[in-house]
C-alpha positions as CSV (number, residue, x, y, z in Angstrom):
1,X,-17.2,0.5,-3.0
2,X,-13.9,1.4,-1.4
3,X,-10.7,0.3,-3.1
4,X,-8.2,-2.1,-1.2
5,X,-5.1,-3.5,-2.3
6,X,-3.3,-6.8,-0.4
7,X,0.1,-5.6,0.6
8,X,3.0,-8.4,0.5
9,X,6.2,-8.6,1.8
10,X,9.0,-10.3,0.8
11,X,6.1,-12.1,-1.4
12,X,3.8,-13.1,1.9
13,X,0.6,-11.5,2.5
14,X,1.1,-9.4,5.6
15,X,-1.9,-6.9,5.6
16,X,-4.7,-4.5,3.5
17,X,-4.7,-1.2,2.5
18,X,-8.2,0.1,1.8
19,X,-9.7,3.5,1.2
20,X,-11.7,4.8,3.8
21,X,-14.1,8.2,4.0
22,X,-11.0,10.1,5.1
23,X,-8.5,8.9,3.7
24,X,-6.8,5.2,4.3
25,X,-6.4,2.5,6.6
26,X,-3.4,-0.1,6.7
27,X,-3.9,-3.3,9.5
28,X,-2.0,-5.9,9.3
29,X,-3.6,-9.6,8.8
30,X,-3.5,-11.5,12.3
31,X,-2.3,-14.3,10.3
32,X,1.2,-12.2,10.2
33,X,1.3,-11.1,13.7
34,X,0.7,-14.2,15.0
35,X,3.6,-15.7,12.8
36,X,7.1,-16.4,14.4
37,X,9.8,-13.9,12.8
38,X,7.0,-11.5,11.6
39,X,8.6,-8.1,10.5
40,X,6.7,-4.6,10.3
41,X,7.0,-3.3,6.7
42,X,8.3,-0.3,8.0
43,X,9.5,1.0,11.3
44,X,7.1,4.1,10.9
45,X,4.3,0.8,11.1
46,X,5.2,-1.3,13.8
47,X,3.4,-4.5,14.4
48,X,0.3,-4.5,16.0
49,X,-3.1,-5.3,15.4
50,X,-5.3,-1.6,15.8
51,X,-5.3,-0.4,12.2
52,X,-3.2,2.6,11.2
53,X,-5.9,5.4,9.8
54,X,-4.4,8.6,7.8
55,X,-5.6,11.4,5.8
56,X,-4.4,10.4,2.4
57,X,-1.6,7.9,2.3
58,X,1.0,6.9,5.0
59,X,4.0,8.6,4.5
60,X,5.6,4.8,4.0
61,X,3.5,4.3,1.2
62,X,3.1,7.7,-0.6
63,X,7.3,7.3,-0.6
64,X,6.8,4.1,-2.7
65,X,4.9,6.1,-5.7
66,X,6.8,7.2,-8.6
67,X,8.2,11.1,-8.7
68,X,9.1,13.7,-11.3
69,X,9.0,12.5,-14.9
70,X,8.1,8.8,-14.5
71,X,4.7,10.2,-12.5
72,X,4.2,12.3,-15.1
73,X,4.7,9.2,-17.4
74,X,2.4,6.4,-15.0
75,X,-0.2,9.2,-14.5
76,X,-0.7,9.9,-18.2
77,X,0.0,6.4,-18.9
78,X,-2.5,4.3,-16.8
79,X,-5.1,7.7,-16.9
80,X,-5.2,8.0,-13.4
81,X,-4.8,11.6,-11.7
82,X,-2.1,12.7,-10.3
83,X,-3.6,13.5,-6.7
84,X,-5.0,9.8,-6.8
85,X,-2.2,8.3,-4.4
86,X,-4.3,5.4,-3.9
87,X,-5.0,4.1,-7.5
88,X,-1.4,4.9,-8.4
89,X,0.1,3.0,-5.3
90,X,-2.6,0.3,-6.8
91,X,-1.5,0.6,-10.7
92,X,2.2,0.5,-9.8
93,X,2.9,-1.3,-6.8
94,X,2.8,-4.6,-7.3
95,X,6.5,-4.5,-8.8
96,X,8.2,-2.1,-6.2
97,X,11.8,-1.3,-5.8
98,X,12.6,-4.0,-2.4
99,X,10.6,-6.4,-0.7
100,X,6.7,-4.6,-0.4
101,X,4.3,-4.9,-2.7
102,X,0.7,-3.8,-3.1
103,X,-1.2,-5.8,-5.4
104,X,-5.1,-4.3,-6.0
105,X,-7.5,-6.6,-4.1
106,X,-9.0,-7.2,-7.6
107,X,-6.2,-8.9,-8.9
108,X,-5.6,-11.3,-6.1
């Protein structure tokens, strides 16, 4: 089973993240297209409704996982390896620095 984690902004669910065989996929819910006033989470992810596939992470997200010592610290922490981007953007994102959060489809 693939993980996937609902990702929120400004506290409203505006997509999914999910693993995929490759790597990722992020697609915004129609819900939030369709909304008056919707914003992209990033302007590297403009609105639109195809899904955005990468190898690994999106650069937007893989900027929102912790760095030097505090990876060191979350990674030993929460047992989760180091080259796991997605399970630490899932462990740790649900409180990020500014308005996106990723909260682990599991916990929703």
């Amino acid at each position: 089973m693939s993980r996937r984690g609902v990702v929120r902004l400004s506290g409203r669910r505006v997509g999914l993240i999910e693993e995929t065989a490759d790597g990722c996929r992020f697609t915004y819910d129609r819900e939030w297209l369709e909304r008056a006033g919707s914003l992209p989470v990033s302007l590297t992810l403009p609105l639109r409704p195809q899904p955005y596939e990468t190898k690994g992470l999106h650069p937007y997200f893989e900027n929102l996982l912790p760095e030097g010592w505090l990876l060191e610290l979350s990674t030993a922490k929460l047992k989760i390896a180091k080259d796991d981007a997605l399970g630490l953007l899932l462990a740790t994102c649900a409180d990020c620095i500014g308005a996106v959060e990723i909260i682990s489809d599991g916990d929703v």
